[in-house]
C-alpha positions in Angstrom: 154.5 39.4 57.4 151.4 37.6 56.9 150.0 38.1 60.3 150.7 41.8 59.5 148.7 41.7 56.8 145.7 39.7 58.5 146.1 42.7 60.6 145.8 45.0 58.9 143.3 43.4 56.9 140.8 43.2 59.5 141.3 46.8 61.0 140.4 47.9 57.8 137.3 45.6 57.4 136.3 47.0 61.3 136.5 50.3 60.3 134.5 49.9 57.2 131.8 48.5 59.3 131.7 50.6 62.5 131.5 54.0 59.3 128.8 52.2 58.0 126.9 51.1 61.3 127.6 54.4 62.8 125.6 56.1 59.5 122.8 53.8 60.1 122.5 54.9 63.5 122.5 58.4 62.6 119.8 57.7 60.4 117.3 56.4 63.3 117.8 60.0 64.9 115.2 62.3 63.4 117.1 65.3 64.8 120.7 65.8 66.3 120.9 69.8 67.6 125.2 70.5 67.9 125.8 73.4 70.8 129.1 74.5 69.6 131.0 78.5 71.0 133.4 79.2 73.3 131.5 79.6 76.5 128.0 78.5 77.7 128.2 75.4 75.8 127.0 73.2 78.3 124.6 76.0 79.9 123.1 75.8 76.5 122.7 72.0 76.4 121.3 71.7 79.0 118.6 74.8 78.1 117.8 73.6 75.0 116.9 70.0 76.1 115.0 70.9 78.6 112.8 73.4 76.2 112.5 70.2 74.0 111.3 68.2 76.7 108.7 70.3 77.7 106.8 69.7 74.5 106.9 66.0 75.0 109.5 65.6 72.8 111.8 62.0 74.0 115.2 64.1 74.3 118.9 62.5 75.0 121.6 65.1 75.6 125.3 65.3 76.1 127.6 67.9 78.1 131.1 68.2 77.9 132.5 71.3 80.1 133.6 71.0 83.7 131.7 67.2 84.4 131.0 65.7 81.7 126.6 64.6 81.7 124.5 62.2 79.9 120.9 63.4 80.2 118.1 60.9 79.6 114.9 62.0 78.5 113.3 61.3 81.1 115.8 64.3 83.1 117.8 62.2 85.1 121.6 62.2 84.7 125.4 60.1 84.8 128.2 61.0 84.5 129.7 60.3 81.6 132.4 57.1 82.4 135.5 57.5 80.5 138.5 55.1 80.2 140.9 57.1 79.5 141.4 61.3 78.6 138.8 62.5 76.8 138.3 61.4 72.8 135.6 62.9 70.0 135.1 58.7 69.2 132.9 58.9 72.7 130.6 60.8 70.1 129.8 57.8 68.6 128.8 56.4 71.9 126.5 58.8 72.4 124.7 58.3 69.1 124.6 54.4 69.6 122.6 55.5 73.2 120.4 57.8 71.6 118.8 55.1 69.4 118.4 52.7 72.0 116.6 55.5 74.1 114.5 56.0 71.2 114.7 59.5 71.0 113.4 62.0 68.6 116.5 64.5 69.4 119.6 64.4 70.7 121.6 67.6 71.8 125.1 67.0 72.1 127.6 69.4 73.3 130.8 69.6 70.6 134.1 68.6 72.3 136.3 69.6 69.6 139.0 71.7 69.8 141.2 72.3 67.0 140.7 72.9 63.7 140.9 69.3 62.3 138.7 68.0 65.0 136.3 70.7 64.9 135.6 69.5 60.9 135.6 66.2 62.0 133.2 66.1 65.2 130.3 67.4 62.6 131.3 66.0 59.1 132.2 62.6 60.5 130.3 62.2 63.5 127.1 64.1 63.6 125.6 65.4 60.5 123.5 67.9 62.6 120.2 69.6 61.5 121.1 72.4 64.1 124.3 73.8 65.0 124.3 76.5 67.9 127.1 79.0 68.4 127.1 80.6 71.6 129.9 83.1 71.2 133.7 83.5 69.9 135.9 84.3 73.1 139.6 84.9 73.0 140.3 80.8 74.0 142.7 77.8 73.9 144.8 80.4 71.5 147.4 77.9 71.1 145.1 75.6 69.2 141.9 77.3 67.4 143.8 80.6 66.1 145.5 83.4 67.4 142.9 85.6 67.3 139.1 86.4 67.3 139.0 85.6 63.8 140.7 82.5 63.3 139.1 81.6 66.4 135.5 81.8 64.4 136.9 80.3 61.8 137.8 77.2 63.2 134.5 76.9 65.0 132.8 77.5 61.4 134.7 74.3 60.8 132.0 72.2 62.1 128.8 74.1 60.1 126.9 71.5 58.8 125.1 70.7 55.6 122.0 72.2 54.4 120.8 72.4 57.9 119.9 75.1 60.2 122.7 77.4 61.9 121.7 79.7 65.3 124.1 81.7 66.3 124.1 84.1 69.2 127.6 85.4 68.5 127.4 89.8 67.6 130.7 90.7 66.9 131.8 88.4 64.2 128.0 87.7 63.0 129.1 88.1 59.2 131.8 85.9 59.1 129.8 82.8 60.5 126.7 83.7 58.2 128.8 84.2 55.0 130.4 80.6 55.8 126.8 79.4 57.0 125.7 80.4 53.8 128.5 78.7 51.7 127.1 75.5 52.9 123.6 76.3 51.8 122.4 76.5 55.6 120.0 78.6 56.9 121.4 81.1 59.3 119.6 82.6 62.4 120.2 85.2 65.1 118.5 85.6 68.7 118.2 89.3 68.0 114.7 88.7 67.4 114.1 86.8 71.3 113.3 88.8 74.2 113.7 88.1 77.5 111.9 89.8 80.5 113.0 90.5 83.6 109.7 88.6 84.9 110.7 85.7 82.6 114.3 85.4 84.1 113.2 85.4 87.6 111.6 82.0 88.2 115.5 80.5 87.3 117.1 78.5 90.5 120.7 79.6 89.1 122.1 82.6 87.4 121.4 82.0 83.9 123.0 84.5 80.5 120.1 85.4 78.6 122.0 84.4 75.2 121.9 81.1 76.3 118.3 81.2 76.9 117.4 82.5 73.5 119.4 80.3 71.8 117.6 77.5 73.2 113.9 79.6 72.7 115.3 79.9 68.9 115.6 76.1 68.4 112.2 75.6 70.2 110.8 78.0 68.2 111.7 76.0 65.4 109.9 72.9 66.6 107.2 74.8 66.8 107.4 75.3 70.6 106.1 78.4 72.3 107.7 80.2 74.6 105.9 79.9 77.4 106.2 76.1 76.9 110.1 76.4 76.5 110.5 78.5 79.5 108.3 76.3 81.8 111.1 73.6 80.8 114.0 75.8 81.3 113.0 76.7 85.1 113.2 73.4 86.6 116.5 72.8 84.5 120.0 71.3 87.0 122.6 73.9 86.5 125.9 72.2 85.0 128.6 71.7 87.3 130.8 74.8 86.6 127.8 77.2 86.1 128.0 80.8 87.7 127.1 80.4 91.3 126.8 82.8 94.1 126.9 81.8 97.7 126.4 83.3 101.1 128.8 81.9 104.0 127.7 83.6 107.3 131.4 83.3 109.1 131.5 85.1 113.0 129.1 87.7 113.0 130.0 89.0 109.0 128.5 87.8 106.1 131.0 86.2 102.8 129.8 86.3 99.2 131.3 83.7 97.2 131.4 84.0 93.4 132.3 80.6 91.5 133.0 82.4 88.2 135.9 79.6 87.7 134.0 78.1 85.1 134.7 81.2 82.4 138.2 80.5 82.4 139.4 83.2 79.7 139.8 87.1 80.3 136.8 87.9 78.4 134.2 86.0 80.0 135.4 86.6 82.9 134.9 90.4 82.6 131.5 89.9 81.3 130.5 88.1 84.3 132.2 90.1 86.6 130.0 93.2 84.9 126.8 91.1 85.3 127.5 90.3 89.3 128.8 94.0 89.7 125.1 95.7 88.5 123.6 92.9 91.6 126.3 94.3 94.0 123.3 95.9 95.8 121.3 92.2 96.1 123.9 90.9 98.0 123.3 91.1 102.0 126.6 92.8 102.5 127.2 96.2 104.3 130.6 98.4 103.1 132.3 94.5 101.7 135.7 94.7 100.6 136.1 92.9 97.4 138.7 90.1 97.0 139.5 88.4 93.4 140.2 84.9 94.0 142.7 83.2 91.3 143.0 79.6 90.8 145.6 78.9 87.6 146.1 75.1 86.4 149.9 74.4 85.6 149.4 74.1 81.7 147.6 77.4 81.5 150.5 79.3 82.5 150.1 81.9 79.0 146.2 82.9 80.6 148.7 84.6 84.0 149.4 87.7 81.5 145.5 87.4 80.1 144.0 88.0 83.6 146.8 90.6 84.5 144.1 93.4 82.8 141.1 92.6 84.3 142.3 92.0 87.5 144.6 94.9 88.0 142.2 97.4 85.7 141.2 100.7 88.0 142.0 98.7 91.3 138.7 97.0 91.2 139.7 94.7 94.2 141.0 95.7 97.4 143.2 92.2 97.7 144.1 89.2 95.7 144.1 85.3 96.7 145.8 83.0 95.0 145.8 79.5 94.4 146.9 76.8 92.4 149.7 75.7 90.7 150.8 79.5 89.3 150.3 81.5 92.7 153.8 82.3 92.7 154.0 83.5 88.9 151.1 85.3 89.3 152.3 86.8 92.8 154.8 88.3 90.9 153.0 90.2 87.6 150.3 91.1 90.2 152.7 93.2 92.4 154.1 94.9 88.9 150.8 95.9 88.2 149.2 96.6 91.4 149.1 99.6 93.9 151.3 97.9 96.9 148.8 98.7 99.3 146.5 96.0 98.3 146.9 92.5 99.9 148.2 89.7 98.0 147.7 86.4 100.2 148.7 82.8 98.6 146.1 79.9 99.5 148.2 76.6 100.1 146.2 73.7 99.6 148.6 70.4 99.4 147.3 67.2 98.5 148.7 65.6 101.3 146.2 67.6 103.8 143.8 65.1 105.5 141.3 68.2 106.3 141.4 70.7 103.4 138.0 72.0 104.7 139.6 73.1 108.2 142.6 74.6 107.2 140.0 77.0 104.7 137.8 77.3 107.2 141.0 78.9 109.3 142.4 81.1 106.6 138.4 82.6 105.7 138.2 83.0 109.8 141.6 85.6 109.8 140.9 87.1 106.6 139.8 90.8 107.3 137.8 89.4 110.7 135.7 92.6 111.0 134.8 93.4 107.6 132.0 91.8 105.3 133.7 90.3 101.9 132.6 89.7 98.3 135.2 86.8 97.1 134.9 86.9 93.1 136.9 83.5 92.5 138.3 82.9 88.4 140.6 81.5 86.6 140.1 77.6 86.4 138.2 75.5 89.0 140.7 72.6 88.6 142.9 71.6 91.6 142.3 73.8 94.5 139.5 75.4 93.0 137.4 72.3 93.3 137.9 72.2 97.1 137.5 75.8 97.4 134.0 75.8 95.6 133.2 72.3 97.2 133.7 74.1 100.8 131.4 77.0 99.8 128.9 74.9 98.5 129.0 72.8 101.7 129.1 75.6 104.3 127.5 78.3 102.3 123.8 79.0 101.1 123.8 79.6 97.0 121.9 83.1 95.7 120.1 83.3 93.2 120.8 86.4 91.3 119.5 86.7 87.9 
C-alpha cells in the first residue's frame, strides 16, 4: 500500500513539473501559428513557414497528415520518429525543439481529432497567437460530429485566447467568427487575398489557392509583403500526400496519373477532381479514356457509400479500379450504381509479392493497350495506394498543373 502511494506520489509531483516546464517553454516562443481544418492542413504548414522564412524570420514547423515532418528553419526536414501510434503529448516535443532551435515562430499542424482533444491540443498544449482554419469537410464523422456543423464546432474547440483567428472556411464563416469572437479573438477571412494566375505559375506542385492566402494572411500580419511571401512559397517541398499529376509514357500511349489519395473524403475529392477536370486540355493526351482509381483502408469501410456519388455521378468515368482492402465491397455498390457497360477491374496487390512494381507494370501494359488513359486515383493512399503512387512516381514524370 505504501509503495502505491510513493507511486502515486511521485506521478503527481512529475506531472506538476513537466505542466509547469512545459509553460515556461511556451513562454520562450514569441509566436506559435496552429494550422487547424479538415484538409490542406499540412499544405498550409508548410506555406505559411516558408512565407515566414522568407523574411528572415528563424521558423520551426510541424506536419502531421500522410508523413509526418519536422521542418527546421533552416528548410531541411525528418521525419518525425515515433514510438508508438500517434499521441497529441508529441506536441510537447515539438515545443521543447522549438526553443532549443531558437526560433521566433513555430507552426505546428493540429493533430487532434475529437472533440476533447481538439480543446486540449490548444488550451493545454499551445496557447497559439494564430489559429488557421482551412476548411470544414464532411470527415472522420464517427468522431468530430455528424454533420457540417458539429464538425465546425468541434474544430472551434481549439480557438484560442485573445489571439488572432484566419479562417479560409465560406460556408460556415459565421459560426467560427461568432465563437472566435466569444473568446475575444480577432477573426480574419482571405476574402480580401488575391491570387493571379501569373502568381500561381512559378509553383513546382499543384497548390489550392486558399491555402496560399491563408499563409499570405499570416504574413501579412508580420508585416510581410507579398511578393516576399510568395518568393518563399515557390521553392516550398510539397508534403507527402499533396495533389500530384504524373505522365507514364507506356508502349507508344501516354498515362496520366492523378494522386488525389490524399483528400480522402467525398468532398474534397470532388473539388479536386473539378480543379484537374478545367486542366483536362494541359494534359498531353489525345481522345483518353478516364479511369477512377479507388484505394479503401479496412477501417474506412462507412467512406464505400460516401464515394458511391461522386464516382458513379453522370458516368464521369469510363471504368473503375480497385484496390485495397474494400475492392470487393465496393465492387458490389459500384455495379448497383453503374451502367454495366463500364469496366470494373480489381488490383491485387498481396504483401507477399516480391516485385509489386512488375506485376503493376503488367496490369497498366493490358489495360485498354491502344487508348491514351487519365487514371484519377482516391480514396486513401494507405496499403496499395502507397505502391501504386510509389510506381508512378518512379516510372512516371510529375506535371505541374496549377
Amino acid at each position: 500500500m505504501q509503495v502505491i502511494t510513493l507511486i502515486t506520489i511521485i506521478l503527481i509531483i512529475t506531472g506538476i513539473w513537466e505542466k509547469k516546464n512545459h509553460k515556461k517553454n511556451l513562454n520562450k516562443i514569441p509566436k506559435i501559428v496552429h494550422v487547424n481544418g479538415i484538409r490542406g492542413k499540412s499544405s498550409t504548414t508548410r506555406l505559411t513557414a516558408a512565407a515566414l522564412r522568407a523574411d528572415g524570420l528563424q521558423v520551426l514547423a510541424k506536419t502531421t497528415g500522410t508523413a509526418a515532418k519536422i521542418i527546421y528553419p533552416d528548410g531541411s526536414e525528418k521525419d518525425l520518429l515515433r514510438h508508438g501510434p500517434p499521441s497529441i503529448s508529441e506536441q510537447k516535443r515539438i515545443v521543447q525543439l522549438a526553443v532549443k532551435e531558437k526560433v521566433d515562430v513555430l507552426v505546428i499542424e493540429c493533430m487532434a481529432i475529437s472533440p476533447e482533444i481538439q480543446w486540449s491540443s490548444e488550451h493545454l498544449f499551445l496557447k497559439a497567437d494564430y489559429t488557421i482554419i482551412t476548411n470544414i469537410r464532411n470527415d472522420h464523422l464517427d468522431k468530430m460530429g455528424s454533420n457540417l456543423k458539429e464538425i465546425a464546432q468541434t474544430i472551434c474547440l481549439s480557438l484560442p485566447q485573445s489571439a488572432h483567428v484566419i479562417s479560409a472556411e465560406k460556408n460556415l464563416e459565421s459560426l467560427i467568427k461568432k465563437e472566435a469572437k466569444k473568446r475575444n479573438n480577432l477573426y480574419s477571412t482571405i476574402s480580401d487575398i488575391k491570387i493571379s494566375q501569373a502568381e500561381l505559375k512559378p509553383f513546382k506542385k499543384t497548390v489550392f489557392k486558399e491555402n496560399i492566402a491563408c499563409a499570405l494572411k499570416v504574413a501579412s500580419s508580420f508585416k510581410i509583403n507579398k511578393k516576399t511571401a510568395l518568393a518563399g512559397m515557390y521553392s516550398v517541398t510539397a508534403d507527402p500526400g499533396s495533389l500530384k499529376t504524373y505522365l507514364y509514357q507506356n508502349k507508344g500511349r501516354n498515362i496520366i496519373f492523378i494522386n488525389a489519395f490524399a483528400a480522402n473524403d467525398r468532398d474534397s475529392t470532388e473539388i479536386i477532381w473539378q480543379k484537374i477536370t478545367k486542366k483536362l486540355e494541359q494534359f498531353p493526351v489525345e481522345k483518353p479514356a478516364l479511369y477512377a482509381l479507388i484505394n479503401h483502408r479496412s477501417d474506412r469501410a462507412f467512406r464505400l457509400k460516401e464515394f458511391i456519388n461522386f464516382l458513379s455521378f453522370k458516368n464521369r468515368f469510363d471504368g473503375f479500379l480497385l484496390s485495397g482492402a474494400l475492392k470487393f465491397r465496393q465492387q458490389r455498390l459500384l455495379k448497383k450504381n453503374l451502367n454495366s457497360k463500364q469496366n470494373i477491374s480489381k488490383l491485387n496487390l498481396f504483401f507477399f509479392d516480391l516485385n509489386k512494381f512488375k506485376k503493376l507494370s503488367n496490369f497498366f501494359n493490358n489495360l485498354e493497350p491502344k487508348r491514351n488513359l487519365i487514371i484519377f486515383a482516391c480514396g486513401n493512399i494507405h496499403g496499395d495506394g502507397e505502391i501504386i503512387a510509389a510506381y508512378f512516381e518512379k516510372f512516371g514524370v510529375e506535371l505541374n498543373v496549377n
